[in-house]
C-alpha positions in Angstrom: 0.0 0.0 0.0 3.0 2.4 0.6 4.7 2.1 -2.4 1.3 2.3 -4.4 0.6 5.9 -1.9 4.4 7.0 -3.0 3.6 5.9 -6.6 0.6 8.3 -7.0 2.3 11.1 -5.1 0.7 11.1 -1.6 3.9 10.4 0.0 6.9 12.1 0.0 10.4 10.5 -0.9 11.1 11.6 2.5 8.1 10.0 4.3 8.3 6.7 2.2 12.0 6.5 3.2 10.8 6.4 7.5 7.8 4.3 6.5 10.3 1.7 5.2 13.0 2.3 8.0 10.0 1.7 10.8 9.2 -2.0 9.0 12.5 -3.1 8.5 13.1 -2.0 12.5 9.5 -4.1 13.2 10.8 -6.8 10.8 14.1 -7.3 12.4 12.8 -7.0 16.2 10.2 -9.7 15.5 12.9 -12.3 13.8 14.7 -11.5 17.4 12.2 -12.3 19.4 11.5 -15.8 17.1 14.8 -16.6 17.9 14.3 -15.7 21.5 11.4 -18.0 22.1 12.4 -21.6 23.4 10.4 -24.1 25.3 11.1 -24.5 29.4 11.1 -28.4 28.9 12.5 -31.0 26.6 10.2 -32.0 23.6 10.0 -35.5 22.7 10.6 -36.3 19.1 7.7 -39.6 18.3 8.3 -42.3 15.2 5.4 -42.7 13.4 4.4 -45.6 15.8 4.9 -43.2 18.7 7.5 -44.8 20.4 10.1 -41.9 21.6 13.3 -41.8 20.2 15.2 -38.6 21.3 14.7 -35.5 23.3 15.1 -32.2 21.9 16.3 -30.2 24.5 17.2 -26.2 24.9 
């Protein structure tokens, strides 16, 4: 929607410019926090008969 706003002149160079800065900010806190996010306990990993074989752990 920016771009198409900036394409049709309802947005300033200027404006699109810390538009785009404030996503790529969003963008790169939210892969941080996805790397951030681990589970307290060990998963078990199931076969397809559901018999455990290993523990993921942190």
């Amino acid at each position: 929607m920016g771009m198409v706003a900036a394409a049709l002149g309802y947005l300033t160079p200027v404006q699109g410019a810390l538009i785009q800065e404030v996503i790529d900010v969003a963008v790169i806190l939210n892969a941080l926090r996805a790397l951030r996010i681990r589970s307290a306990e060990p998963q078990p990993i199931y076969t397809g008969h559901g018999a455990v074989i290993a523990q993921k752990g942190i």
